[in-house]
C-alpha positions as CSV (number, residue, x, y, z in Angstrom):
1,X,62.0,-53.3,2.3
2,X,65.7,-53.1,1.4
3,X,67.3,-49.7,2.9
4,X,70.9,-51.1,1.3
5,X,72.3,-48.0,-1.2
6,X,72.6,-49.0,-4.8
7,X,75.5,-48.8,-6.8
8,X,74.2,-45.6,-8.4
9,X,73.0,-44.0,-5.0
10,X,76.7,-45.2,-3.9
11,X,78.6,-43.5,-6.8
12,X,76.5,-40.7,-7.4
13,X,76.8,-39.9,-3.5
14,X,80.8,-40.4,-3.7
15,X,80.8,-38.4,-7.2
16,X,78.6,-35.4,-5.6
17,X,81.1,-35.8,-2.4
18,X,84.5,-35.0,-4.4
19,X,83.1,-32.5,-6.1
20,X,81.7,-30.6,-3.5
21,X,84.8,-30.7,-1.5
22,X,86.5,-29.0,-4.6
23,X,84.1,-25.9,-4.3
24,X,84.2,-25.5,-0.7
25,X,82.6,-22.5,0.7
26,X,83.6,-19.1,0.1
27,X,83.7,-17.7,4.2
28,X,83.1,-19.8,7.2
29,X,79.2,-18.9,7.3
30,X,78.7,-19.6,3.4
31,X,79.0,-17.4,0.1
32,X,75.0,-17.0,0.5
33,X,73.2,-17.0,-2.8
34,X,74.5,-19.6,-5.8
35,X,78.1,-21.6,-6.2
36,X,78.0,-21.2,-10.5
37,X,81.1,-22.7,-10.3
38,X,80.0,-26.1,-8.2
39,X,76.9,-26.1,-10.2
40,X,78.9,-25.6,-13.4
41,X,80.9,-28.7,-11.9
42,X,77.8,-31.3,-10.7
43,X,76.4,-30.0,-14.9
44,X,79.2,-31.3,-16.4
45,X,79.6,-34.9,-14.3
46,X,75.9,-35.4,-15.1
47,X,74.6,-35.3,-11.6
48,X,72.0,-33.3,-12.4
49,X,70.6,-35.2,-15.1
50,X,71.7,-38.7,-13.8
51,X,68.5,-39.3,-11.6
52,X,66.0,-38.3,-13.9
53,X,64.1,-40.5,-16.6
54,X,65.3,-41.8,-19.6
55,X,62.7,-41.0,-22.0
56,X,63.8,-37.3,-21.6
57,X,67.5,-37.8,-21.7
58,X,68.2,-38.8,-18.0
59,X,69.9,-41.6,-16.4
60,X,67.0,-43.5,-15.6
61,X,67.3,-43.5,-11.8
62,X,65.1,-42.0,-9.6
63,X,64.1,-40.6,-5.6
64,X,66.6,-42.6,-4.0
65,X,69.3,-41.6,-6.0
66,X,68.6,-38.0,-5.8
67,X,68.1,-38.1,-2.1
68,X,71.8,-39.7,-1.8
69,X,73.0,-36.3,-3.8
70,X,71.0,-33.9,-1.6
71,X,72.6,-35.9,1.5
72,X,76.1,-35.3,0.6
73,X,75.0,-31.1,-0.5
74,X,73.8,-31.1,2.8
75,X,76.9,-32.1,4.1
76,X,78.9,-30.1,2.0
77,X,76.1,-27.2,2.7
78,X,76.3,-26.7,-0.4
79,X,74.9,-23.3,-2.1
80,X,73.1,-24.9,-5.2
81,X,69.7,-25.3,-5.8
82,X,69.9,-29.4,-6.1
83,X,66.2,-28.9,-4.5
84,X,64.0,-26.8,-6.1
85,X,65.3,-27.3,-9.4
86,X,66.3,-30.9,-10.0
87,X,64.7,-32.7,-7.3
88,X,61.5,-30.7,-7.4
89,X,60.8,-28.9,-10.7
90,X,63.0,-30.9,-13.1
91,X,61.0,-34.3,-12.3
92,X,57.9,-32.9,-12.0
93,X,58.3,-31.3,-15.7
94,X,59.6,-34.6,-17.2
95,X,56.8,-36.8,-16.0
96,X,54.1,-34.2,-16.7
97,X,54.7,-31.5,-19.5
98,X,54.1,-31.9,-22.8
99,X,57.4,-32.1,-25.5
100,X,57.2,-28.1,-26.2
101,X,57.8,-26.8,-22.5
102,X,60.1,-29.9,-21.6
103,X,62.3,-28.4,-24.8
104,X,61.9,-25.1,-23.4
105,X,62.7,-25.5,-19.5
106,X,63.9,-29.0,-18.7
107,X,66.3,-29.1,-21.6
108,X,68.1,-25.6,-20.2
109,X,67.6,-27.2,-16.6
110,X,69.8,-30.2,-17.0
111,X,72.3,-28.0,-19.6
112,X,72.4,-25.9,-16.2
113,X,71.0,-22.9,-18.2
114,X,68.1,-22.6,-16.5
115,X,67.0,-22.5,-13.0
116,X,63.3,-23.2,-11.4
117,X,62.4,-22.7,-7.9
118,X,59.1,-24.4,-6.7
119,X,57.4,-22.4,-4.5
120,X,55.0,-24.4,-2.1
121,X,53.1,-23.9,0.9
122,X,53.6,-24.9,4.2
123,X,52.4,-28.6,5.2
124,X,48.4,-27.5,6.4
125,X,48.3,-24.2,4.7
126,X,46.3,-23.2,2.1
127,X,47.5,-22.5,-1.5
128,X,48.8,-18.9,-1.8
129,X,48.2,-18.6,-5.9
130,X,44.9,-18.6,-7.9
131,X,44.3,-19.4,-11.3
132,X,41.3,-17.4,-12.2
133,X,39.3,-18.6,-15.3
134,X,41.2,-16.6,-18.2
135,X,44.3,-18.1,-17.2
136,X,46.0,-15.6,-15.0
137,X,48.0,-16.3,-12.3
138,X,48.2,-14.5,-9.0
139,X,49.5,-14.2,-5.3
140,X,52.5,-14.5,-3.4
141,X,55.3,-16.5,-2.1
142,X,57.6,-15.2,1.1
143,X,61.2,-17.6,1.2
144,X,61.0,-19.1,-2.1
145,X,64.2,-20.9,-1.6
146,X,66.5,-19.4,-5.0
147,X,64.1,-17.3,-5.6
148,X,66.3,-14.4,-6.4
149,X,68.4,-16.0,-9.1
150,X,65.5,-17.8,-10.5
151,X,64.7,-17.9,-14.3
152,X,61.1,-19.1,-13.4
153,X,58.6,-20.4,-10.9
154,X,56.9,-23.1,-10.5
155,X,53.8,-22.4,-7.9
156,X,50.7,-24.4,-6.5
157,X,47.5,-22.5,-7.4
158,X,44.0,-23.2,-6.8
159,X,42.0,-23.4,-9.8
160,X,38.5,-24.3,-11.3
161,X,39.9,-27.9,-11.3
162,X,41.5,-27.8,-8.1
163,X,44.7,-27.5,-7.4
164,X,47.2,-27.5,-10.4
165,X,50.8,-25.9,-11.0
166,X,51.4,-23.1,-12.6
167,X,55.1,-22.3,-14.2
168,X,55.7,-18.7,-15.4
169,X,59.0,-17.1,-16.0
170,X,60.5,-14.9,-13.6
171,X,61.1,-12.0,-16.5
172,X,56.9,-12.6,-17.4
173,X,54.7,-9.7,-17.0
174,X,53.1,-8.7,-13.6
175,X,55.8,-11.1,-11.6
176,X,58.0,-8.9,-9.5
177,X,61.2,-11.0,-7.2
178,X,62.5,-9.2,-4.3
179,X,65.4,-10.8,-2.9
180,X,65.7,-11.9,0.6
181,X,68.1,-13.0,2.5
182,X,67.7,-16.0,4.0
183,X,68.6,-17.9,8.1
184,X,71.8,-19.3,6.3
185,X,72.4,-16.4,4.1
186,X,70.8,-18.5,1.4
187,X,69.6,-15.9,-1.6
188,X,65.5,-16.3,-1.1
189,X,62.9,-14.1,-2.7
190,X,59.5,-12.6,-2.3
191,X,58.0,-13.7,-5.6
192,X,54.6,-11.3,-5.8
193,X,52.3,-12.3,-9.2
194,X,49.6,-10.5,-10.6
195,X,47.9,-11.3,-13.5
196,X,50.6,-13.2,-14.8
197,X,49.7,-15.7,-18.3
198,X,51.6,-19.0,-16.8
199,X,54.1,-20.7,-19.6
200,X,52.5,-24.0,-18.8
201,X,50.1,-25.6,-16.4
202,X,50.4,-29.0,-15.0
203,X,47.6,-31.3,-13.9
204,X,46.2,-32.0,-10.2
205,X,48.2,-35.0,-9.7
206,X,51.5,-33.1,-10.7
207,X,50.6,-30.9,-7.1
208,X,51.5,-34.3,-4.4
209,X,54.5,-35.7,-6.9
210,X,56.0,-32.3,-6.2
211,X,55.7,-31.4,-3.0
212,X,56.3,-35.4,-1.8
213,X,60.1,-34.7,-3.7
214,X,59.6,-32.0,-1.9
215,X,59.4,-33.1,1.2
216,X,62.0,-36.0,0.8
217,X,64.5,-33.9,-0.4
218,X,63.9,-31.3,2.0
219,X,64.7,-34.9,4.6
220,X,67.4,-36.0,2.5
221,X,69.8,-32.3,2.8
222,X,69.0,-31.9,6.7
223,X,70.3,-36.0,7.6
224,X,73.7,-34.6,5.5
225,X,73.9,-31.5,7.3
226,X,73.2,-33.1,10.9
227,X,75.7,-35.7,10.2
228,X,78.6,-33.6,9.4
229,X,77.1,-31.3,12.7
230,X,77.3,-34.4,14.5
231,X,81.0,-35.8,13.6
232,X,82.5,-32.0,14.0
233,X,81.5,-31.9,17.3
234,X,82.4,-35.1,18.0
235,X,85.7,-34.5,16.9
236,X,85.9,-31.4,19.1
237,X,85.1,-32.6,22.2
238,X,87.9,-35.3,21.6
239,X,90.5,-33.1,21.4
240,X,88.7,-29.8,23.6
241,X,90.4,-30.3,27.4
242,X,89.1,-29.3,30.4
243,X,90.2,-30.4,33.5
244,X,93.0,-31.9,32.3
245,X,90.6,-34.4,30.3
246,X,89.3,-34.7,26.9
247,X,85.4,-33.3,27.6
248,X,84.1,-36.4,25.6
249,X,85.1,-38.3,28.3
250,X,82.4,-36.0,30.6
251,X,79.3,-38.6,31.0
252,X,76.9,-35.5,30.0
253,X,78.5,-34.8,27.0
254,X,78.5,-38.6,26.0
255,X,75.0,-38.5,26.7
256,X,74.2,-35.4,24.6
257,X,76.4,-36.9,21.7
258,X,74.5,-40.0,22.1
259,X,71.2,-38.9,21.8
260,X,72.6,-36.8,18.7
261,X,73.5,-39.9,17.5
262,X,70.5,-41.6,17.6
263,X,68.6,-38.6,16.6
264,X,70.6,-38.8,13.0
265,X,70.0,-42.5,13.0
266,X,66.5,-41.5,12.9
267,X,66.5,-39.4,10.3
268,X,68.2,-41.9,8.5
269,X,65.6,-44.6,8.5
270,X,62.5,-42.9,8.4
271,X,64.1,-41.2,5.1
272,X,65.2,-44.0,3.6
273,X,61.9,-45.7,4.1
274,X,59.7,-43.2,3.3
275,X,62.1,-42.9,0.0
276,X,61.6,-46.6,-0.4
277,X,57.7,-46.2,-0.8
278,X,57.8,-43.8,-3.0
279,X,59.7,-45.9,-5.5
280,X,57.7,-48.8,-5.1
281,X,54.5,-46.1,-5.8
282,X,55.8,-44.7,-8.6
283,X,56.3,-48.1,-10.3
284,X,52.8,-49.3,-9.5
285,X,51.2,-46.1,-9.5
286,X,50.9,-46.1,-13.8
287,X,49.2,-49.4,-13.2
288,X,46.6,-49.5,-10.5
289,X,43.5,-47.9,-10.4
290,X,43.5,-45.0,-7.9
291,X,40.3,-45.8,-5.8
292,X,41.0,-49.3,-5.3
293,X,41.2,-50.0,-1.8
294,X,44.9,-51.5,-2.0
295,X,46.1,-48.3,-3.7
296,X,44.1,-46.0,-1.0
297,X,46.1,-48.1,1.5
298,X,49.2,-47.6,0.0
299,X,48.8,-44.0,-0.3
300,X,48.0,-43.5,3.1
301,X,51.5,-45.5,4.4
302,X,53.5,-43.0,2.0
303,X,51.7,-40.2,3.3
304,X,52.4,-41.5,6.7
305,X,56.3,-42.4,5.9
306,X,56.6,-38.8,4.4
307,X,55.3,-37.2,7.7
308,X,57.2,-39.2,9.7
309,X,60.3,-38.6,7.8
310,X,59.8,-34.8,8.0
311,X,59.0,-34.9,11.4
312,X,62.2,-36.1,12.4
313,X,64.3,-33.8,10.0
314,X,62.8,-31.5,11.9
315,X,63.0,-32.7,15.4
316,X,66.1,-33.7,15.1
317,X,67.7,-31.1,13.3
318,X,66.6,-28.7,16.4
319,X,68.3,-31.5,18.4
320,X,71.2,-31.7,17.3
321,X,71.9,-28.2,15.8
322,X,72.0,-27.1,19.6
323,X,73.5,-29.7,20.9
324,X,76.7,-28.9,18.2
325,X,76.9,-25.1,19.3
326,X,76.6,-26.2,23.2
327,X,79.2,-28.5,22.9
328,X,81.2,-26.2,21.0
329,X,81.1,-23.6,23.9
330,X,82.5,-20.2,23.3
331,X,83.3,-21.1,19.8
332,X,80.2,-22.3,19.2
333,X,78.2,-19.2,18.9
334,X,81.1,-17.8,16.6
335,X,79.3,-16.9,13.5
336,X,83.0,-17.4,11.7
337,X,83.2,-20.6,12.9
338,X,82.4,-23.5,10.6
339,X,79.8,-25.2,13.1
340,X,77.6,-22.0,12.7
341,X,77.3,-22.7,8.9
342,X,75.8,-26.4,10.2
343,X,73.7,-24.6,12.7
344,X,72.1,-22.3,10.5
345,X,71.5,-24.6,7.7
346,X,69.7,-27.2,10.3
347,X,67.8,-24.6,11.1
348,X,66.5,-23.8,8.3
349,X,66.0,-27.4,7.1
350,X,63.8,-27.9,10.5
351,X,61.1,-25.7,9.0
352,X,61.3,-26.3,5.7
353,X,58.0,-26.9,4.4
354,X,56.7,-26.8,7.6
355,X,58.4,-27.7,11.4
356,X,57.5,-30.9,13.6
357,X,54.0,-30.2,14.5
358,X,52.7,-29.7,11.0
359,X,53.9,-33.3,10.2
360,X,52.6,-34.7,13.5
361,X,49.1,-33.1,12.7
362,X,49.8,-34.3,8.8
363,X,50.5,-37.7,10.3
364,X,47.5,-37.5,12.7
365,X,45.3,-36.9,10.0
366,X,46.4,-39.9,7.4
367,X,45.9,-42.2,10.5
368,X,42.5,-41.1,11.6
């Protein structure tokens, strides 16, 4: 187990980094829905198509790659959906949808034409869409991260052969989007289906490889936000004075940067090792036969790294999000003040797909 970045995680991260700092935000609390012009910008490097496979006109790389672009948009706190779209939908489309929707969707998604948010549940809770036996799609979806500017959906629905995913365009019959507007000022939506015919349904197995990217990437955005949280109050209380002394030089501010510190660190590892495993899975996965026992096993130590992972993003996001306005004092509860953009955006990231004890219980459950 090798947590050392590759050259492409390296330059793609260092690529995603200069641009980003280009298209910084509009105001100091975000411009809320979608940066067009930074997305424009991460089409044209090929970042968006760089980590996704070669057989459909990718780069060839993969979950690690795409995790070290979500870290540096987290940082950046970025207002592009890297997430739902690429990370989620985009690879879920071009390792399980047939040649006529991949022309359809993921060639517009890459061209940055197009934009898909996946709608999933919680971590524990039931599936919110059905897909009755004529092929209609209904039910609902509250926070559908890009939701409002989406061109289509692509949902988790139970179904007569369990669950499967279901993507139908947003302009289809019987879908109605109402925006919302999200902790971070983040454009969501209320996506409300009924009766919908689906452009395309993907198989059972198609539900876990999305909502593990999910879950990763969802990781991979809060350790970038929490970092940058972590080194601007850092830098603050080096230069705040109080006292006639820096108040970094305070032991309980030390210790409350500290624990930040190893709080990040955290998030660090478990991500990068649950990102590990899912690479080595997906390589063997096409291989091995899914009830033998030493594939069972290794299912259960990616669902274990994943929880794990997720836990901390969100533990420590709550961590460290307070700890950054605290530290901050006065200014820190300034919602015009750039530590409030890193606030907000923790927060939201700590209950992303579910907060800390949905992944304990998810954890508890693989280990039982």
């Amino acid at each position: 187990m090798d947590f050392t970045p590759t050259e492409a995680q390296r330059d793609l991260a260092e690529l995603t980094r200069r641009i980003a700092v280009d298209h910084p935000p509009q105001d100091a609390v975000g411009s809320g829905g979608f940066d067009r012009a930074l997305w424009a910008s991460l089409t044209s490097a090929g970042v968006l198509d760089a980590a996704l496979p070669a057989h459909v006109g990718g780069g060839g790389f993969g979950v690690l790659e795409q995790c070290s672009v979500l870290a540096e948009l987290g940082r950046a706190v970025a207002a592009v959906p890297y997430l739902p779209t690429i990370a989620m939908a985009a690879t879920t489309l071009a390792e399980h949808a047939d040649g006529e929707t991949l022309e359809r969707w993921l060639v517009p998604i890459v061209r940055g034409a197009r934009i898909v948010a996946a709608a999933l549940p919680d971590t524990g809770a039931p599936v919110s869409f059905t897909l009755d036996a004529s092929g209609r799609l209904s039910g609902q979806a509250t926070a559908v991260e890009a939701g409002a500017f989406a061109d289509g959906f692509l949902v988790a629905a139970s179904s007569a052969e369990g669950d499967v995913l279901a993507l139908v365009p947003a302009d289809a019959p019987g879908v109605a989007v109402s925006a919302q507007e999200m902790v971070d000022r983040a454009d969501g939506a209320l996506v409300e289906v009924s009766g919908a015919r689906p452009d395309t349904v993907l198989p059972p197995a198609s539900v876990p490889w999305l909502r593990r990217r999910g879950l990763l990437g969802a990781c991979a955005r809060q350790l970038g936000v929490l970092e940058r949280a972590l080194e601007l109050t850092a830098a603050y209380a080096a230069e705040r004075t109080q006292f006639g002394r820096p108040i970094g030089g305070f032991q309980a501010v030390r210790h409350r940067l500290a624990d930040g510190y190893l709080d990040v660190d955290a998030v660090r590892l478990t991500l990068w090792q649950a990102a590990w495993l899912l690479t080595e899975h997906t390589g063997s996965a096409s291989t091995s036969d899914p009830s033998a026992p030493a594939e069972a096993e290794l299912e259960a130590e990616l669902e274990a790294a994943i929880a794990t992972a997720k836990y901390w993003a969100a533990e420590a996001g709550h961590r460290v999000a307070h700890t950054a306005v605290h530290l901050h004092g006065g200014v820190g509860i300034d919602v015009e003040h750039e530590v409030h953009r890193y606030f907000v955006a923790a927060k939201r990231g700590e209950f992303a797909f579910g907060g800390a004890t949905a992944h304990l219980n998810r954890l508890g459950d693989v280990l039982a």
